[in-house]
DSSP file (Angstrom, degrees, kcal/mol; ACC not computed):
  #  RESIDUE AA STRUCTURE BP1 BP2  ACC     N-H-->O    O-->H-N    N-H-->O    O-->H-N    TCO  KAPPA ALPHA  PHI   PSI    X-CA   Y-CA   Z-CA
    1    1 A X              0   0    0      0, 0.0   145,-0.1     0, 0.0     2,-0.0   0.000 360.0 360.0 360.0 115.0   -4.4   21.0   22.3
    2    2 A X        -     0   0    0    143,-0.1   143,-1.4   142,-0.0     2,-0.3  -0.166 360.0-106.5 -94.0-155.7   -4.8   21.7   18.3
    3    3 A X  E     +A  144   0A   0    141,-0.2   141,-0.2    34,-0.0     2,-0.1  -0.829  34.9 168.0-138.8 125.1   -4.9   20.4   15.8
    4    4 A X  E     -A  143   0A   0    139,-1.5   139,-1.1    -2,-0.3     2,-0.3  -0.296  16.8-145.0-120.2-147.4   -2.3   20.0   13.1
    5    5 A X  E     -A  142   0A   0    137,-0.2     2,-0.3    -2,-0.1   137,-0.2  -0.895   7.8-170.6-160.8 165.7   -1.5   18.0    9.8
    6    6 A X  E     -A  141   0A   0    135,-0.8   135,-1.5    -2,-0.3     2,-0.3  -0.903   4.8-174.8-148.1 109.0    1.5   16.8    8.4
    7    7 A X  E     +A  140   0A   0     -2,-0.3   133,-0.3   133,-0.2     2,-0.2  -0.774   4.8 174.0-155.4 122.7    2.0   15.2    4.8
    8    8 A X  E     -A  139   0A   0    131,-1.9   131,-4.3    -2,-0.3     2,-0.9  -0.838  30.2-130.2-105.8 144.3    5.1   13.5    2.8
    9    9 A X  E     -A  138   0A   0     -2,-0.2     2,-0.4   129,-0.2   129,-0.2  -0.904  24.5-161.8-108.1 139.9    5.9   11.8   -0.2
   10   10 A X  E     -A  137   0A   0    127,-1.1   127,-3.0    -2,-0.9     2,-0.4  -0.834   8.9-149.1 -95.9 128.5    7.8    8.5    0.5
   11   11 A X  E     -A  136   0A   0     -2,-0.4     2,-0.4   125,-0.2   125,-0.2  -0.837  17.3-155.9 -98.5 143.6    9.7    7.0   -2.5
   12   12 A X  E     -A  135   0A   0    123,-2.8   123,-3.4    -2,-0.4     3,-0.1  -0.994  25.4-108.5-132.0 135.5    9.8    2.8   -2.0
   13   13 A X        -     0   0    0     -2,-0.4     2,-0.8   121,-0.2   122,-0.1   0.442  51.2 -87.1 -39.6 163.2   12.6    0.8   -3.7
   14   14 A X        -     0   0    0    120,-0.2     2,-0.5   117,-0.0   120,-0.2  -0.700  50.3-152.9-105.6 140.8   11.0   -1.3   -6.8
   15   15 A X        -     0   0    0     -2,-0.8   117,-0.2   118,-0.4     3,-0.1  -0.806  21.9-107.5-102.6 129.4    9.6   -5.0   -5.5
   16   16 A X        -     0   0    0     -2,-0.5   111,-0.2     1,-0.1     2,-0.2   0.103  65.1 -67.4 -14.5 158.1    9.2   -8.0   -7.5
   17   17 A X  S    S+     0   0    0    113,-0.4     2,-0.3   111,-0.1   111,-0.2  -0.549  97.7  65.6 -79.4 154.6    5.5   -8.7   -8.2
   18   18 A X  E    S-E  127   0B   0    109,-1.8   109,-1.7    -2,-0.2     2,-0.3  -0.889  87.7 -51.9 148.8 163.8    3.7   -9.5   -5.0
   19   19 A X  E     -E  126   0B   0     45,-0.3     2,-0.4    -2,-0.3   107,-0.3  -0.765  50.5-176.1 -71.7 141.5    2.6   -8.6   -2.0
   20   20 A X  E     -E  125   0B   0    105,-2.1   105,-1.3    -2,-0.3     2,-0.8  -1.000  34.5-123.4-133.7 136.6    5.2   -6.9    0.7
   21   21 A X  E     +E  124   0B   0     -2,-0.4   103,-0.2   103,-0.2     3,-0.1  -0.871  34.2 170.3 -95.1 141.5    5.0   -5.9    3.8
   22   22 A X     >> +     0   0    0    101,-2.3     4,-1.9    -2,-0.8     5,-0.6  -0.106  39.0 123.9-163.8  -8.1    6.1   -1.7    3.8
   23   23 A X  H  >5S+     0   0    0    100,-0.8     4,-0.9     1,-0.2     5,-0.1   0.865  77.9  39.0 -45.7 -48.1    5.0   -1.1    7.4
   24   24 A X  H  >5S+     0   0    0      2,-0.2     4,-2.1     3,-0.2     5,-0.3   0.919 116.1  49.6 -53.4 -70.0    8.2    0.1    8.4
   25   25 A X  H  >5S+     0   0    0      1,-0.3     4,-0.9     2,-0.2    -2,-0.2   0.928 111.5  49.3 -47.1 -41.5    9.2    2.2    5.1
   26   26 A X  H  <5S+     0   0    0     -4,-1.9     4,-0.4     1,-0.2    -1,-0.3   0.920 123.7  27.7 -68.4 -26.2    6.2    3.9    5.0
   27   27 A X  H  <<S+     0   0    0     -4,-0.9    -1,-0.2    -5,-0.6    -2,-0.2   0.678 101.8  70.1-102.3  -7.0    6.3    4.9    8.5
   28   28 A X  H >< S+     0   0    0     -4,-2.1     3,-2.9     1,-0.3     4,-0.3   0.989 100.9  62.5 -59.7 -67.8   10.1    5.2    9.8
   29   29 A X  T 3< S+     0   0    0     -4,-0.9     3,-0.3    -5,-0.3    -1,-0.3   0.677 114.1  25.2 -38.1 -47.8   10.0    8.2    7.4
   30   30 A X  T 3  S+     0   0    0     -4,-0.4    -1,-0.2     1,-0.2     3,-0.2  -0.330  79.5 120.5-120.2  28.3    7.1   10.2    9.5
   31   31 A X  S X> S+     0   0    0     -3,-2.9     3,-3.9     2,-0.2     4,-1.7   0.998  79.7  53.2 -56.0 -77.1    7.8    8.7   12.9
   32   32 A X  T 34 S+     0   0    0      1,-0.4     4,-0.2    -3,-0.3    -1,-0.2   0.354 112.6  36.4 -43.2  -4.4    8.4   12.3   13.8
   33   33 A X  T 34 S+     0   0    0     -3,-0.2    -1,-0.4     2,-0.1    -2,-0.2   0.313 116.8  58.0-129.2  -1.6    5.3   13.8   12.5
   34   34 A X  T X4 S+     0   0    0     -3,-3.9     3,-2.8    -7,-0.1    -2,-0.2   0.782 100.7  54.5-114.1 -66.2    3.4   10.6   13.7
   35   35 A X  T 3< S+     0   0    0     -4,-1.7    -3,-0.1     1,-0.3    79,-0.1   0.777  92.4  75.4 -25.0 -54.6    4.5   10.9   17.3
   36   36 A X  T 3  S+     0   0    0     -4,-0.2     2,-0.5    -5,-0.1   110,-0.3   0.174  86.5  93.3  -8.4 -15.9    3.1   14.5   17.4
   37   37 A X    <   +     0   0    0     -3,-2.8    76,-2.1   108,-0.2   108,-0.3  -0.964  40.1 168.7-120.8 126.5   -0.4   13.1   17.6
   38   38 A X  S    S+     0   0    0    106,-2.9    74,-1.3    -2,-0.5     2,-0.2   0.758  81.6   5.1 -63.2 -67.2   -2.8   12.2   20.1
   39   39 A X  S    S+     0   0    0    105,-1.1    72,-0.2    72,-0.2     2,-0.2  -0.639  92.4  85.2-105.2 170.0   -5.8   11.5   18.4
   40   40 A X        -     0   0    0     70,-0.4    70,-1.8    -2,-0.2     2,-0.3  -0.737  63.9 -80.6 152.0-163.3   -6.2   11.5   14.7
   41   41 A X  E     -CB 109 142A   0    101,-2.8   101,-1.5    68,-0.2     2,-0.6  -0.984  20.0-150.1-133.5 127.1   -5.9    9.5   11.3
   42   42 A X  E     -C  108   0A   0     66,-1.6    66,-1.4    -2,-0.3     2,-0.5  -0.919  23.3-158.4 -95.9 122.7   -2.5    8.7    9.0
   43   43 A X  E     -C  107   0A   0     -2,-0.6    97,-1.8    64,-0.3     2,-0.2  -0.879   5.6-164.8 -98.0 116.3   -3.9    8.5    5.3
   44   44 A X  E     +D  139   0A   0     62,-1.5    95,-0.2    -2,-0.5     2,-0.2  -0.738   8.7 179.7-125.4 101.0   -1.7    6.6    2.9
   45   45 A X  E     -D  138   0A   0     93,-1.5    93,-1.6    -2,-0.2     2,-0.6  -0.633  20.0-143.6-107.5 152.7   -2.1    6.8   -1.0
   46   46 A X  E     -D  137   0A   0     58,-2.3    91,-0.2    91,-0.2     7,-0.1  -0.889   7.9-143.3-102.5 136.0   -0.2    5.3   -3.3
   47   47 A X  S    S+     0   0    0     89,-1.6     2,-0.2    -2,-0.6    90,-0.1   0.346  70.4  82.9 -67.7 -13.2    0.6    7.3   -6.7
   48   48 A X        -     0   0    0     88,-0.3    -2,-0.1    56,-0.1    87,-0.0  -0.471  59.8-154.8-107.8 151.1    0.5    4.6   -9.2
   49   49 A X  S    S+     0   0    0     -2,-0.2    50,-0.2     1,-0.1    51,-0.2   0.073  95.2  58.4-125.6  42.9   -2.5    3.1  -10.9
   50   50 A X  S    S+     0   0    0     49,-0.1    78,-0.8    48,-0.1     2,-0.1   0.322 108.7  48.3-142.2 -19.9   -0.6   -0.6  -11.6
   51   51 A X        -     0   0    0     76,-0.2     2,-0.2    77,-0.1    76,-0.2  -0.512  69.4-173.8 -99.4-162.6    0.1   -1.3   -7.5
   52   52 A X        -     0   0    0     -2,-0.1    74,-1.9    50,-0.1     2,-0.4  -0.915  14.4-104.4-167.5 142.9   -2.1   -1.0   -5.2
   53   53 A X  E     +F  125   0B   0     50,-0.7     2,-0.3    -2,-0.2    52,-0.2  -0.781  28.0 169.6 -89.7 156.0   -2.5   -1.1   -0.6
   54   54 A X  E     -F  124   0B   0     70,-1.8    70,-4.8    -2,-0.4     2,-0.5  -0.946  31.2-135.2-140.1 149.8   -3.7   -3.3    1.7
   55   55 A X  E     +F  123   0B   0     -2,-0.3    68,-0.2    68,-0.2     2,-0.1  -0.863  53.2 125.8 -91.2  90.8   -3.9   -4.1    5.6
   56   56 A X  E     -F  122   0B   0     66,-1.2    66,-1.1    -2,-0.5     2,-0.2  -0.477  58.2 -34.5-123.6-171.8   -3.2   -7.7    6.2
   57   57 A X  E     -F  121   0B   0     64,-0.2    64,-0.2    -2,-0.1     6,-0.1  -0.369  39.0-176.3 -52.6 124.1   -1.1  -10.2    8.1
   58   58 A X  S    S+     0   0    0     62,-1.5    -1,-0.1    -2,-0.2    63,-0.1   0.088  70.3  59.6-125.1  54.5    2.5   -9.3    8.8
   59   59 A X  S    S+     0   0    0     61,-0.2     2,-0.6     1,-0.1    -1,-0.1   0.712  96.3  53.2-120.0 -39.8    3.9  -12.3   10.5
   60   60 A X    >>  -     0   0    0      1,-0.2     3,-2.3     2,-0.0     4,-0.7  -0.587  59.1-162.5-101.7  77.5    3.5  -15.1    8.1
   61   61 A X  H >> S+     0   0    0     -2,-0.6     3,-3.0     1,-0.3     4,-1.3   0.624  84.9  74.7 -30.5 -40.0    4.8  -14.6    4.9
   62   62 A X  H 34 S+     0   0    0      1,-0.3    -1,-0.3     2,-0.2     4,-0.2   0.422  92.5  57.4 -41.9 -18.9    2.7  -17.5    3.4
   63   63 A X  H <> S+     0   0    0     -3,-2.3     4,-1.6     2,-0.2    -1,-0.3   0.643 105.9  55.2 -86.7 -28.1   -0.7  -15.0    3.6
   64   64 A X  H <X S+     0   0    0     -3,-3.0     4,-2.8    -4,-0.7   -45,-0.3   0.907 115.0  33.1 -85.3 -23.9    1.3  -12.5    1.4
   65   65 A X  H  X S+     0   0    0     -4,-1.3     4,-1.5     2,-0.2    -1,-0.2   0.873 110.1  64.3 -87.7 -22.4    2.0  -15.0   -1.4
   66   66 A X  H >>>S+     0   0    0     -5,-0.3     4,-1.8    -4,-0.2     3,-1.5   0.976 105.8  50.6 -63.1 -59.0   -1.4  -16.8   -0.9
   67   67 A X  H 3<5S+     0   0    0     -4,-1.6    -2,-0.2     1,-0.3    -1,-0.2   0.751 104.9  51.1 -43.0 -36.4   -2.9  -13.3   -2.1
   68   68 A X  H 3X5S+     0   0    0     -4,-2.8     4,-2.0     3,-0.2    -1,-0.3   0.717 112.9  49.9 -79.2 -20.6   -0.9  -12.9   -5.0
   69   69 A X  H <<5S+     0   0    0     -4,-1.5    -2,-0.2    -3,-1.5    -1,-0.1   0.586 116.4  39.3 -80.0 -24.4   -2.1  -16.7   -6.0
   70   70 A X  T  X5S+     0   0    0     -4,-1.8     4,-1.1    -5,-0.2     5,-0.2   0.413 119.0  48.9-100.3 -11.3   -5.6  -16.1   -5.5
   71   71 A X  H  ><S+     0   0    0     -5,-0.6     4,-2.0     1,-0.2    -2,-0.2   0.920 111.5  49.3 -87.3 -30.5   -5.2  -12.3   -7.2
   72   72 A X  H  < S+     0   0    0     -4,-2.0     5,-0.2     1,-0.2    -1,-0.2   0.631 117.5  46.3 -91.3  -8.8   -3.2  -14.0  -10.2
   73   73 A X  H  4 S+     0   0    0     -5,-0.1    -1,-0.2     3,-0.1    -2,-0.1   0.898 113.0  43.0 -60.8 -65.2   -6.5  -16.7  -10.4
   74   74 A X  H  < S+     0   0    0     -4,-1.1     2,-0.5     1,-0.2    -2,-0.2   0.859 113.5  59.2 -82.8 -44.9   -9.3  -14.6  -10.2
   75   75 A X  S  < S-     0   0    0     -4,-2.0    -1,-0.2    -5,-0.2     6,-0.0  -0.931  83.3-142.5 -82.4  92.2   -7.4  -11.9  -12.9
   76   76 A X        -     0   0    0     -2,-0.5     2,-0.5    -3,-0.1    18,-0.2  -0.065  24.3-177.4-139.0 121.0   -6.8  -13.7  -16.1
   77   77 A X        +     0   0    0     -5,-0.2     3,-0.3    -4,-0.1    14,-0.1  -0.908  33.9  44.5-128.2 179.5   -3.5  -12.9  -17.8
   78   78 A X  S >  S-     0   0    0     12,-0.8     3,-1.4    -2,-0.5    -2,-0.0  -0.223 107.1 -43.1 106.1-171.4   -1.5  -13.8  -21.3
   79   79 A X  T 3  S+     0   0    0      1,-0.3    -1,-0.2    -2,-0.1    -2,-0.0   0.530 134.9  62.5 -70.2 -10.7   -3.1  -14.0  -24.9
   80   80 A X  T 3  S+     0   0    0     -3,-0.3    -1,-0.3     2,-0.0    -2,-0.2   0.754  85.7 110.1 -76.9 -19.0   -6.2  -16.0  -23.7
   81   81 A X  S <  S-     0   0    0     -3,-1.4    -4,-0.1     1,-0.1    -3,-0.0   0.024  71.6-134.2 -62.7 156.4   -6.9  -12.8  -21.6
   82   82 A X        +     0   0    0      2,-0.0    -1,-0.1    -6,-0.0    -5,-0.0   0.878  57.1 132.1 -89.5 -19.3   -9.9  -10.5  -22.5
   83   83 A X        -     0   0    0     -7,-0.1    10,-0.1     1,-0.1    11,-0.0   0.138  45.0-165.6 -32.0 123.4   -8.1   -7.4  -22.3
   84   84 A X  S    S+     0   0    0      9,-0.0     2,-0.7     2,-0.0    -1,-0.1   0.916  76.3  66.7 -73.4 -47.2   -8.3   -4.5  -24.9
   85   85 A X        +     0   0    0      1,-0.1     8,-0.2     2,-0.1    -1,-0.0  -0.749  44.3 140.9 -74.4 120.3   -4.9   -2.3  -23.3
   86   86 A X        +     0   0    0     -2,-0.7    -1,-0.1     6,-0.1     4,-0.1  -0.397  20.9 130.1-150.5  51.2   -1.7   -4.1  -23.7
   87   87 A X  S    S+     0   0    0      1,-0.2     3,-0.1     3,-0.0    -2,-0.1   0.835  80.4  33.9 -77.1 -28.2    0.3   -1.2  -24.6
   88   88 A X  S    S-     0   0    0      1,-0.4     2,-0.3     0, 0.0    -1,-0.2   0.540 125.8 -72.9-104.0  -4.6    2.9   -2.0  -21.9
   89   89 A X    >>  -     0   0    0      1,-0.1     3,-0.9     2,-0.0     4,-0.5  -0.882  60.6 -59.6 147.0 165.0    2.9   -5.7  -22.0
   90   90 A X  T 34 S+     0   0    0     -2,-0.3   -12,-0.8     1,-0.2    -9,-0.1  -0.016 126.2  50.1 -79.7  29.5    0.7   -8.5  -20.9
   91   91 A X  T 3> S+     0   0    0     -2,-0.1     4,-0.5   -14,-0.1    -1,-0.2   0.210  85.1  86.1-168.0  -9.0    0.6   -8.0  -17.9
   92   92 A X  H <> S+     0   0    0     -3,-0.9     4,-2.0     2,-0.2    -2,-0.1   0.864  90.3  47.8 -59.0 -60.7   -0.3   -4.2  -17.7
   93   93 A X  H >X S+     0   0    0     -4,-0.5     3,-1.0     1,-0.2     4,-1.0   0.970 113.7  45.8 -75.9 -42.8   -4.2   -4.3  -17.9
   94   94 A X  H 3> S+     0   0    0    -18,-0.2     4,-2.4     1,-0.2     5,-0.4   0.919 109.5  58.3 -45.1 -40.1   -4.6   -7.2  -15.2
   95   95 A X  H 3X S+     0   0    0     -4,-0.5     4,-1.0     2,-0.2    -1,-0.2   0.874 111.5  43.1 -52.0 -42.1   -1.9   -4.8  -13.1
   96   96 A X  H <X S+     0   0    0     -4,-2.0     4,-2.2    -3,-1.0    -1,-0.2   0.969 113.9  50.0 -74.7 -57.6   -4.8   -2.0  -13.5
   97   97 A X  H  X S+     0   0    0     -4,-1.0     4,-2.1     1,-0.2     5,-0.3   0.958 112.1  48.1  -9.5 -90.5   -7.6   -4.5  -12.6
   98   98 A X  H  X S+     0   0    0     -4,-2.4     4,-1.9     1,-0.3     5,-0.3   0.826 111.1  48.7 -46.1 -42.6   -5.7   -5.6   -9.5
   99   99 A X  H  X S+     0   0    0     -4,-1.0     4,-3.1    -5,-0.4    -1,-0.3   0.999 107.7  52.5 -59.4 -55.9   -5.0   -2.1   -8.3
  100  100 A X  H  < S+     0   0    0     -4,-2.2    -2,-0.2    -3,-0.2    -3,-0.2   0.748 113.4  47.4 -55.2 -48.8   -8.7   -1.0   -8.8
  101  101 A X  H  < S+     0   0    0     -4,-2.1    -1,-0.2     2,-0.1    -2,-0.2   0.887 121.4  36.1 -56.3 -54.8   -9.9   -4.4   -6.4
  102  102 A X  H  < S-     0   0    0     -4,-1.9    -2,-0.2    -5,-0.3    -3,-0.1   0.972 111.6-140.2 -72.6 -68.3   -7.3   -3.7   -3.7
  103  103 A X     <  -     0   0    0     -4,-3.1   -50,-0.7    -5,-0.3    -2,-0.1  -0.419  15.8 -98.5 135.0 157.0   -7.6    0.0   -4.0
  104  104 A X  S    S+     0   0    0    -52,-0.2   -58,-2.3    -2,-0.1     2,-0.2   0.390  91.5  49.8-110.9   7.9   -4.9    2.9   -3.9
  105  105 A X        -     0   0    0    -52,-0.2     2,-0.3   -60,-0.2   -60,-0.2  -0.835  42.9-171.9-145.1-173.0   -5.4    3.9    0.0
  106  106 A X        -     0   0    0     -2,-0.2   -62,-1.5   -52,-0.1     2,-0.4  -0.990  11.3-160.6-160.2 156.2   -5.7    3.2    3.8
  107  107 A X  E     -C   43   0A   0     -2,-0.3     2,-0.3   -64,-0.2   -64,-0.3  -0.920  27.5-178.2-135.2 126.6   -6.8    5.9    6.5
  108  108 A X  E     -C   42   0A   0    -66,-1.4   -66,-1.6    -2,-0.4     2,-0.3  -0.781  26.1-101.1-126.9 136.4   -5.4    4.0    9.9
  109  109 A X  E     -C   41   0A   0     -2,-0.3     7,-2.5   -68,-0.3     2,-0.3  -0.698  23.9-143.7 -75.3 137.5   -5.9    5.5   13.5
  110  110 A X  E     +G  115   0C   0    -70,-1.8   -70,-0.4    -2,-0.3     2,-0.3  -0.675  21.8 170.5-101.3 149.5   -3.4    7.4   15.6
  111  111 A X  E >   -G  114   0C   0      3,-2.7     3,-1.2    -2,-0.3   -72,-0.2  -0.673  66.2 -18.0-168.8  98.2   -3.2    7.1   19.2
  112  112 A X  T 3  S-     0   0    0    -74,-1.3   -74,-0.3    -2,-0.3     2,-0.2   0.989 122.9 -51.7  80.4  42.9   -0.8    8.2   21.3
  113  113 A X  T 3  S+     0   0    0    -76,-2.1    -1,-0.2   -74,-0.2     2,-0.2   0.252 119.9  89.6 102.3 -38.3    1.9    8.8   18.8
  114  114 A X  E <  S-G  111   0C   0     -3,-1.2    -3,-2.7    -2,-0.2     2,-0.2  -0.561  87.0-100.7-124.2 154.0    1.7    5.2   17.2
  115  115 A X  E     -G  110   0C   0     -5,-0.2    -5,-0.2    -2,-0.2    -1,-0.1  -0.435  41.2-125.0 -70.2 143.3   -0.7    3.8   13.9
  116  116 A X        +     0   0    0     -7,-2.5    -6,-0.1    -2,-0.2    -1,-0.1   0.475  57.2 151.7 -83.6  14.1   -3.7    1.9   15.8
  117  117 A X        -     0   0    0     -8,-0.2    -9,-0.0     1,-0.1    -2,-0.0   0.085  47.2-122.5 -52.4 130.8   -3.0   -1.1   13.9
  118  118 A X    >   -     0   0    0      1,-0.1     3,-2.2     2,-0.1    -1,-0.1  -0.327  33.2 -88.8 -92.0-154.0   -3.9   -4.0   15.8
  119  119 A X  T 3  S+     0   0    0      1,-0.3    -1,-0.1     3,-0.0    -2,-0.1   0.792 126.0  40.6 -50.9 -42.7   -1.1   -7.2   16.6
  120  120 A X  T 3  S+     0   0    0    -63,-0.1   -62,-1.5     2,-0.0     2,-0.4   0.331  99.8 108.4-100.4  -7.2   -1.5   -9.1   13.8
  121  121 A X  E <   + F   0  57B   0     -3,-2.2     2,-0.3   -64,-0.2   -64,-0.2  -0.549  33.5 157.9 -95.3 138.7   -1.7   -6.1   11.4
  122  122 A X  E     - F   0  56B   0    -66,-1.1   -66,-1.2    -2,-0.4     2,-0.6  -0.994  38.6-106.8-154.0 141.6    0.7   -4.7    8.8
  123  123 A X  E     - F   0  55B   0     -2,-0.3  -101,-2.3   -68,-0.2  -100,-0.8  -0.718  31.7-167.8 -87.6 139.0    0.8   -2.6    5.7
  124  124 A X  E     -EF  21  54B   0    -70,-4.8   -70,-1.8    -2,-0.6     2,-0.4  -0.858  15.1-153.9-106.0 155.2    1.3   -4.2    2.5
  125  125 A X  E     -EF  20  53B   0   -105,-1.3  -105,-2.1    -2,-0.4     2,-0.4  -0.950  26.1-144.5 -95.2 128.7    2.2   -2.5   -1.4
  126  126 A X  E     -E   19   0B   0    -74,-1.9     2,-0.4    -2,-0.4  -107,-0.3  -0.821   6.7-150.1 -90.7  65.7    0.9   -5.0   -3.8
  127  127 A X  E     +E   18   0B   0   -109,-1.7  -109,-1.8    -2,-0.4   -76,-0.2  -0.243  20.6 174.9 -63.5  87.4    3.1   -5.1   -6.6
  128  128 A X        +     0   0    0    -78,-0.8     2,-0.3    -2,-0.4    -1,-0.2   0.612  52.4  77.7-101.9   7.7    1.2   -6.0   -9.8
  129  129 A X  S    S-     0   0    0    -34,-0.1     3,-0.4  -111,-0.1   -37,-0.1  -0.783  70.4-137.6 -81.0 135.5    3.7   -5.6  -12.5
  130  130 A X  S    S+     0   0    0     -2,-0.3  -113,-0.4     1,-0.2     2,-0.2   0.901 100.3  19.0 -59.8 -31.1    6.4   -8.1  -13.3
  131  131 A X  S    S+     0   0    0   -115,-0.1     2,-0.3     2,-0.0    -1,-0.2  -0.690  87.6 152.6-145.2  82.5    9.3   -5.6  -13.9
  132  132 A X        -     0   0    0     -3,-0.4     2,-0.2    -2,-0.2     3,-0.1  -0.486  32.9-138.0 -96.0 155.0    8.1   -2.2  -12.1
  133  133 A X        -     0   0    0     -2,-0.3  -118,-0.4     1,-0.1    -1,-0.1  -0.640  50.0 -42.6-120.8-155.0   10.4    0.3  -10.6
  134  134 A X        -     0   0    0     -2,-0.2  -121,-0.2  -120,-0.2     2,-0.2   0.084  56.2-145.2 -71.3 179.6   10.1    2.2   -7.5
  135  135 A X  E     -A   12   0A   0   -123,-3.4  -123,-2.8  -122,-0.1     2,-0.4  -0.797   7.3-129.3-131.6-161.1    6.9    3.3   -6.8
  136  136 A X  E     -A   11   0A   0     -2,-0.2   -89,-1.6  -125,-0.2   -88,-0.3  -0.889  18.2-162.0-128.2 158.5    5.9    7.1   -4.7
  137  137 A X  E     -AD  10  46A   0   -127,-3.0  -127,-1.1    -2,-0.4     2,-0.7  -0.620  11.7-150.1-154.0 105.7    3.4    7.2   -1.6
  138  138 A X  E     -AD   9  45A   0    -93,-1.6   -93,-1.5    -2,-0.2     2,-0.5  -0.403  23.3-176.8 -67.5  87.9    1.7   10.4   -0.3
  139  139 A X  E     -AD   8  44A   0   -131,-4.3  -131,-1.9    -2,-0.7   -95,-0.2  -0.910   3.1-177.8-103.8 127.7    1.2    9.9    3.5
  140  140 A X  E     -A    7   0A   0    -97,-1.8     2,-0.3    -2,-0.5  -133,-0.2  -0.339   5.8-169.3-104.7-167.8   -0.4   12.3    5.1
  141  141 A X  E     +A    6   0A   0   -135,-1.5  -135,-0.8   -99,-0.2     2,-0.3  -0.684  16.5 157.5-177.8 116.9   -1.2   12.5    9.4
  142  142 A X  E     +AB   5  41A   0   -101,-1.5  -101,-2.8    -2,-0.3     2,-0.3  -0.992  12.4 112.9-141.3 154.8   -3.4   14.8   11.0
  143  143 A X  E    S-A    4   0A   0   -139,-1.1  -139,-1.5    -2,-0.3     2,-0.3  -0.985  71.8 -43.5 163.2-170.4   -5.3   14.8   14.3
  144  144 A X  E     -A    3   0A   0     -2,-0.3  -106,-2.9  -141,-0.2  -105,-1.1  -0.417  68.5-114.8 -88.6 163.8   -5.3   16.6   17.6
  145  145 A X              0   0    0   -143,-1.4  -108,-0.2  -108,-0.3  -143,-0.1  -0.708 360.0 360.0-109.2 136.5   -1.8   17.1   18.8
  146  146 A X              0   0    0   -110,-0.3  -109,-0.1    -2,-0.3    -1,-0.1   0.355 360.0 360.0 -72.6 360.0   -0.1   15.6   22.0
């Protein structure tokens, strides 16, 4: 048994702002390189510093839009806002904010082939721009080899 590594960039269509759940895009791609594994960790960063990932529910769409309703609360946007950068819009420096909170990466466990994710678990991209395009995501997967 070795151990090897693996790593791809995934391009993902561009999403409305929100939360989404991506479990499937990110991983369909690197099924083949994910299988490959016994043991190990899949690391997934996202390239962008206006989205951001997360691990949450991926059964009830209603958690994904509750998230964007408590992120769009808590992060203040439009001309009352205190932001100094608003080179791209109003909607840029909360985008940056919001990334920074969620965070731009996830390290997950491999077992047996498969992400260790448990039933209820799903990856999201967390779309904090209004009119974004696609966005890129560096997954890498290493661990000891089947």
């Amino acid at each position: 048994m070795g151990v090897e590594y693996f790593q791809s960039q995934i391009g993902l269509p561009a999403f409305k702002r929100g939360c989404h759940l991506v479990t499937d895009k990110i991983i369909g791609p690197v099924s083949s390189d994910l299988r490959k594994i016994k043991a190990g960790l899949c690391h997934v960063f996202i390239q962008h510093t206006s989205a951001s990932l997360t691990i949450n529910e991926n059964c009830d769409p209603d958690v994904r839009h509750d998230m964007e309703t408590w992120m769009s609360k808590v992060v203040p946007e439009g001309s009352g806002a205190p932001w100094r950068h608003t080179d791209e819009g109003p909607d840029d420096m909360p985008a940056h904010v919001k990334a920074s909170v969620m965070g731009p990466a996830l390290s997950i466990p491999v077992r047996n082939g498969q992400l260790a994710l448990g039933t209820w678990q799903g990856i999201w991209l967390c779309e904090h721009r209004d009119c974004a395009g696609g966005r890129k995501v560096v997954v890498t997967i290493q661990g000891a080899t089947q």
